[in-house]
Backbone bond lengths (Angstrom), bond angles and torsions (degrees), N, CA, C in turn:
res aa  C-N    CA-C-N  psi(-1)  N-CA   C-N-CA  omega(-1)  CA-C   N-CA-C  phi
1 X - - - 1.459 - - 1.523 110.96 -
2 X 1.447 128.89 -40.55 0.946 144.13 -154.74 1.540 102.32 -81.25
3 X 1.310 116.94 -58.28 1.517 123.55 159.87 1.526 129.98 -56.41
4 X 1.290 115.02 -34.12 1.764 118.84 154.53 1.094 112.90 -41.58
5 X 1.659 117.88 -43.57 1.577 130.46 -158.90 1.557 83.90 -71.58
6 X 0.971 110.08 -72.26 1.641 119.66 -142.01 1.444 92.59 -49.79
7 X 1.731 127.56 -54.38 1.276 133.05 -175.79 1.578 107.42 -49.53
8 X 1.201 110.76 -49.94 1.658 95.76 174.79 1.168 117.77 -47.37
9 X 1.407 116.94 -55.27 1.621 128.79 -174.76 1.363 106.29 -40.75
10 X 1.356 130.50 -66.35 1.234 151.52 154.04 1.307 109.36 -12.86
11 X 1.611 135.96 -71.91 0.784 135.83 176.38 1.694 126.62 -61.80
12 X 1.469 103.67 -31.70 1.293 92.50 179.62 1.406 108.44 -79.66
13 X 1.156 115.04 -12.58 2.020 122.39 178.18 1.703 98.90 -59.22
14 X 1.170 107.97 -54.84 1.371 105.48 179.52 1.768 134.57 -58.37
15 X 1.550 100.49 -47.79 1.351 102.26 148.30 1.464 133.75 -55.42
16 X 0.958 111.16 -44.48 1.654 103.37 -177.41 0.996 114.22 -86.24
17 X 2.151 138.74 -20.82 0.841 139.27 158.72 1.958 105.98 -61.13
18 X 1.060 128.67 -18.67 1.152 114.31 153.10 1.909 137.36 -73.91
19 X 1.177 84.30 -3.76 1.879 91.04 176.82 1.524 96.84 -110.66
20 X 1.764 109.32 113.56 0.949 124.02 141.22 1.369 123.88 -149.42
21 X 1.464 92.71 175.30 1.741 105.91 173.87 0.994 120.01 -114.19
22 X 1.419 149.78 129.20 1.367 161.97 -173.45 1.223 109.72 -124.35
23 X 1.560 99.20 124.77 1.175 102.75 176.86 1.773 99.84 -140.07
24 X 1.180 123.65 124.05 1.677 141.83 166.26 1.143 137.87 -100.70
25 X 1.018 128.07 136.61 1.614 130.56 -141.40 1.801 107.69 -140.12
26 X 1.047 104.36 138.02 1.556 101.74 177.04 1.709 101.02 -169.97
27 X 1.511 95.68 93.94 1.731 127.19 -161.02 2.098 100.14 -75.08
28 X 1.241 97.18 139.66 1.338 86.01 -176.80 1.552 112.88 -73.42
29 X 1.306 123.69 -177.22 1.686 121.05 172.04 1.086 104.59 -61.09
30 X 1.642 115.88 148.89 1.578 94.41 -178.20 1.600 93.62 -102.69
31 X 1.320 132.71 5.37 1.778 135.51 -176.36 1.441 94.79 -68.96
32 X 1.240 133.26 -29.87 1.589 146.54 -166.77 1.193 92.91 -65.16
33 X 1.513 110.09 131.39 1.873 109.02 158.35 1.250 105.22 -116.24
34 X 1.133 99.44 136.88 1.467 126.95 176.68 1.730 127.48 -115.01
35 X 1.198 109.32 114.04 1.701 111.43 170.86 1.048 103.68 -72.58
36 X 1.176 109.09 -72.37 1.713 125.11 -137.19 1.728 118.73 -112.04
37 X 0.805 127.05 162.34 1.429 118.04 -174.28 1.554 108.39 -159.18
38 X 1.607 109.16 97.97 1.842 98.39 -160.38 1.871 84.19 -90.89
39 X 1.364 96.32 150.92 1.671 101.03 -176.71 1.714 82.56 -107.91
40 X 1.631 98.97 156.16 1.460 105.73 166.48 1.299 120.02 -103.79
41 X 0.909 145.89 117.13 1.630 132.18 -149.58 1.351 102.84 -87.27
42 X 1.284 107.12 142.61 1.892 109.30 178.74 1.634 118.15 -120.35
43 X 1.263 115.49 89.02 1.357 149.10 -151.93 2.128 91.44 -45.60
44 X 1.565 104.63 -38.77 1.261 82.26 166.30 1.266 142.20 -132.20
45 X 1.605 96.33 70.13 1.742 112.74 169.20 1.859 84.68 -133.44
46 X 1.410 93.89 157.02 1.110 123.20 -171.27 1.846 102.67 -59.79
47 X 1.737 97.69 139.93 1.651 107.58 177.82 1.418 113.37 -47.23
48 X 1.766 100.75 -35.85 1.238 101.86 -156.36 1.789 112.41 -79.47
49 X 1.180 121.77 -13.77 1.157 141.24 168.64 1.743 105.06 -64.05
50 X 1.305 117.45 -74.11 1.607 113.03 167.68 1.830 115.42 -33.79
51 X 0.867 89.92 -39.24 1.818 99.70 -167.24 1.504 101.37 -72.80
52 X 1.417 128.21 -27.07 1.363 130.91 -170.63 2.036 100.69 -95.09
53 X 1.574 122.42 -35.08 0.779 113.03 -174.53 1.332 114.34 -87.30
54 X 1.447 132.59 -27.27 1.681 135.62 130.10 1.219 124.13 -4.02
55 X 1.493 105.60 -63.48 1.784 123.11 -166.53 1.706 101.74 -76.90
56 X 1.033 110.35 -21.89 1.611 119.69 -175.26 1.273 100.49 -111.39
57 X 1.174 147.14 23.69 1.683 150.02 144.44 1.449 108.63 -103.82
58 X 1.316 104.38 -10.27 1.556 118.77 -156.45 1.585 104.24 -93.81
59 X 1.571 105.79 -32.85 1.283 143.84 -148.07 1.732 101.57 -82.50
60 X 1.900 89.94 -51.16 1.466 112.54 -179.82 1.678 117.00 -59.46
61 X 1.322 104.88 -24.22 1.437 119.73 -175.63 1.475 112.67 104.59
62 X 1.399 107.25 17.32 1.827 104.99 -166.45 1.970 86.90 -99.68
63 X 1.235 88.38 167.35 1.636 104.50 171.48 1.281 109.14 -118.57
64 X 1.758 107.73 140.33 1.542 114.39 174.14 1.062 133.13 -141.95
65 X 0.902 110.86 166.73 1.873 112.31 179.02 1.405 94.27 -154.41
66 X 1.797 84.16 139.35 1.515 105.51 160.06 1.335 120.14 -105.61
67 X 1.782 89.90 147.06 1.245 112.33 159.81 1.740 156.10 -74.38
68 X 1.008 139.10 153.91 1.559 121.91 177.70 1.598 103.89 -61.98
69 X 1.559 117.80 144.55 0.924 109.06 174.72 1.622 124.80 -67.80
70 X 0.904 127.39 158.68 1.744 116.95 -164.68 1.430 105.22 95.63
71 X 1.428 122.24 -15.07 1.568 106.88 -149.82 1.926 88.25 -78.68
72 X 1.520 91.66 160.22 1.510 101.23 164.93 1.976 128.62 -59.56
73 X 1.560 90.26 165.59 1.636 86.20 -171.74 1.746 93.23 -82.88
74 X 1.323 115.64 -16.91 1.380 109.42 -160.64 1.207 112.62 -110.49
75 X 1.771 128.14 44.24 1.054 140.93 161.14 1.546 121.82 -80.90
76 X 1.464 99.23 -32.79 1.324 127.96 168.72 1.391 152.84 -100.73
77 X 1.613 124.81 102.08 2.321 100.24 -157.83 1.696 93.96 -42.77
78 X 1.154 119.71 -24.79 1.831 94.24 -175.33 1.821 109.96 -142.33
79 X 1.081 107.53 112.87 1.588 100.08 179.09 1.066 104.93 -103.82
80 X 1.964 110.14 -169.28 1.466 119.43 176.60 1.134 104.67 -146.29
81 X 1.712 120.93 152.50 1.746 98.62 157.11 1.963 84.36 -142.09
82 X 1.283 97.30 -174.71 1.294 116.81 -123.07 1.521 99.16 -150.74
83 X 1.384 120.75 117.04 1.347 119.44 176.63 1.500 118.59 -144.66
84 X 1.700 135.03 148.03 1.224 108.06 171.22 1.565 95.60 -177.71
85 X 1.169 125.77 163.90 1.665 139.21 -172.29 1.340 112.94 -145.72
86 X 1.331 111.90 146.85 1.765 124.03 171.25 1.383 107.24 -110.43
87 X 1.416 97.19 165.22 1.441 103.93 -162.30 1.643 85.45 -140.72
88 X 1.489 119.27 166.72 1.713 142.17 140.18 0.918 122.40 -75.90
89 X 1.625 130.76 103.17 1.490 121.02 135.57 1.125 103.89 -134.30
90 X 1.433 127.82 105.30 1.380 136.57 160.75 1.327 113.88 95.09
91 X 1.875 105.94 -38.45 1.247 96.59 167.17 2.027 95.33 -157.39
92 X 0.742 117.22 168.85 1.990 115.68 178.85 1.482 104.85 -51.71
93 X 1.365 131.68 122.74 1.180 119.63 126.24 1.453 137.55 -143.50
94 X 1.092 134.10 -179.12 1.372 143.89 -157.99 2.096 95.78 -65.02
95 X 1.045 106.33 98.75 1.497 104.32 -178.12 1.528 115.31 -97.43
96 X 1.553 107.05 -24.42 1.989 116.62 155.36 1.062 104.19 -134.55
97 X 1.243 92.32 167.18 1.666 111.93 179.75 1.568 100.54 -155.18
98 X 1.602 136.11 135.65 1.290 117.59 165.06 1.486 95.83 -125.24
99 X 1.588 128.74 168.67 1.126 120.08 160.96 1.299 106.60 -152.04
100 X 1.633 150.63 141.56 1.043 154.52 -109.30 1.361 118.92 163.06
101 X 1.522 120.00 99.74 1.635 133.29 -164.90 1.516 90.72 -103.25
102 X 1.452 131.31 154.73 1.146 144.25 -157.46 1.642 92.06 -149.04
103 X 1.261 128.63 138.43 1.336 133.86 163.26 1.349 106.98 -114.74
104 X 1.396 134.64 122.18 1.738 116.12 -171.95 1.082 126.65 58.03
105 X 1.318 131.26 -2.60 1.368 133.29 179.94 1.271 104.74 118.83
106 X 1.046 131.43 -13.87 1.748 131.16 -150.27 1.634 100.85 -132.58
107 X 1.693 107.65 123.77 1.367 112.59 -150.79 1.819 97.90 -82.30
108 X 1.443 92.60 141.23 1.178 127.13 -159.48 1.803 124.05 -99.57
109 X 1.091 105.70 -61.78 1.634 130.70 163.81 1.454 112.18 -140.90
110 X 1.325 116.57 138.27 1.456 131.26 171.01 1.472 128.51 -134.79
111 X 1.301 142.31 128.75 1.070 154.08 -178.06 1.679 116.36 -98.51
112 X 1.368 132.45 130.68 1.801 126.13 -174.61 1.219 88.27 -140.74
113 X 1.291 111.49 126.03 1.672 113.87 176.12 1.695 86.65 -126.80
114 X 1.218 125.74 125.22 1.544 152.64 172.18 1.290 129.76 -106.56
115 X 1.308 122.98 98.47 1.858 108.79 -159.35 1.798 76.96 -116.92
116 X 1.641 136.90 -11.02 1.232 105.25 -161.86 1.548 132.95 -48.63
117 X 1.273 93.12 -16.38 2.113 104.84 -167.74 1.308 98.65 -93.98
118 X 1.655 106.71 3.92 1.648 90.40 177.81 1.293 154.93 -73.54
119 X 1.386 96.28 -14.38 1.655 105.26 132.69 1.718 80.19 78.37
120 X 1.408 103.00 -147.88 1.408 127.24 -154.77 1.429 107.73 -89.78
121 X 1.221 108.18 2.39 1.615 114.51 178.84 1.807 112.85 -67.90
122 X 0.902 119.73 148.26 1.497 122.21 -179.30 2.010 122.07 -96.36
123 X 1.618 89.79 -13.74 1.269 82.56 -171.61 1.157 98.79 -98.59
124 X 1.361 126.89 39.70 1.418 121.60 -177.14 1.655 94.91 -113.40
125 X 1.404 143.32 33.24 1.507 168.24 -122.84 1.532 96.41 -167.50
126 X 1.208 121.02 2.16 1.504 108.03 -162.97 2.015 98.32 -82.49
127 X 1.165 100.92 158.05 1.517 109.69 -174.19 1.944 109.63 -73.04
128 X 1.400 98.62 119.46 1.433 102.75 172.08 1.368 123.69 -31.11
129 X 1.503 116.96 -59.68 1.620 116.99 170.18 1.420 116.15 -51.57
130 X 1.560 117.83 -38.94 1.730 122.34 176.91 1.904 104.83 -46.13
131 X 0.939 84.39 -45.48 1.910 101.05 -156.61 1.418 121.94 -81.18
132 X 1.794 99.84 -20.07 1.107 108.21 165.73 1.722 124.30 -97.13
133 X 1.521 121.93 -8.21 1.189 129.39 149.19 1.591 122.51 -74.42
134 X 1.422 118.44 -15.04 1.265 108.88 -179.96 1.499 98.97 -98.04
135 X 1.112 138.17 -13.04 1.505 140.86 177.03 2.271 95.85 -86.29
136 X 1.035 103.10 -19.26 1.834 90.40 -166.70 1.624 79.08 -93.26
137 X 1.369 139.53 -51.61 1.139 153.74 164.80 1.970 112.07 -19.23
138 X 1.455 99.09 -29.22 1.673 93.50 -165.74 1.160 83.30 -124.39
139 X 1.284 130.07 -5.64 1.877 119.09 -178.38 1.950 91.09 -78.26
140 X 1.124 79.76 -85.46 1.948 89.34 156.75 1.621 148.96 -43.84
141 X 1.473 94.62 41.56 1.820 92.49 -153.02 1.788 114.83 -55.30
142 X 1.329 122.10 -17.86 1.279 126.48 167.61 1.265 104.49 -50.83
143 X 1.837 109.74 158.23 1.037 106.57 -154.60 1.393 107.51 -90.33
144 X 2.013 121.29 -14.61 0.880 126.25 178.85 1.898 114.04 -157.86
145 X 1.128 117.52 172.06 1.551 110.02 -179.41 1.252 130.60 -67.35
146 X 1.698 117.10 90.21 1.368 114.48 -167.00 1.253 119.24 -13.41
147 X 0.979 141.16 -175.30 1.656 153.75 177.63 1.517 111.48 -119.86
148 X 1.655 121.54 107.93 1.055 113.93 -169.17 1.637 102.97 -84.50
C-alpha cells in the first residue's frame, strides 16, 4: 500500500511538473524616450492580434503605425515585430505569443508568453487581447510614453 502511494505521488509530480506556462520578460530602459513605435505587421498571425497589440501601445500613450510585413527594422528609431499561434484544447487559445521592440535595429525589449506545456491548466484560456496588454504592460513598465 505504502509503495502504490508513493508511486502515485511520483507520478502525479511528473505530470503536473509537465504543465506549464512561461512567460519572459525583458522591459525596455525606461530613461529611453520613446514617441513612436512602427509595428511590422505579420501577415500570418491573426488581424485581430495586431489590433490588440496597437490598442495596448496606444494605451501606453505611444503612437503607431504599421508596417508592410517584410518591412525593415530600420525604417524606424524604434520598431516591433510580432508573433503568435493557437492551438485546440476544448476550445482555441493563444498557446504563443512573442513580442519584440528594436531600437536601431538592435533588439531592445522583448516579451514570450508560452502556454505550450500547459497541459491541463485552465488559465492558459486567457483572452488574446488580455495577454497581450499585460505583456506591452511589463515590456513598458512606465506608466505612460515619456514625452519627447
Amino acid at each position: 500500500m505504502k509503495s502504490s502511494l508513493s508511486a502515485v505521488l511520483v507520478m502525479s509530480g511528473f505530470i503536473t511538473s509537465g504543465c506549464s506556462i512561461q512567460q519572459n520578460i525583458r522591459p525596455v530602459e525606461s530613461n529611453v524616450k520613446i514617441k513612436e513605435i512602427c509595428v511590422i505587421r505579420n501577415d500570418k498571425v491573426r488581424v485581430d492580434f495586431l489590433n490588440a497589440y496597437v490598442d495596448a501601445l496606444k494605451s501606453k500613450g505611444f503612437q503607431t503605425r504599421v508596417l508592410n510585413d517584410g518591412a525593415s527594422l530600420i525604417q524606424c528609431p524604434v520598431s516591433s515585430t510580432y508573433s503568435a499561434n493557437w492551438a485546440w484544447d476544448l476550445a482555441m487559445y493563444m498557446r504563443y505569443a512573442e513580442l519584440k521592440i528594436y531600437r536601431n535595429a538592435a533588439l531592445f525589449g522583448e516579451a514570450i508568453y508560452d502556454a505550450t506545456w500547459g497541459g491541463a491548466r485552465l488559465d492558459k484560456f486567457i483572452s488574446a487581447e488580455k495577454k497581450v496588454r499585460e505583456l506591452v504592460d511589463q515590456i513598458f513598465p512606465q506608466e505612460s510614453a515619456p514625452e519627447q
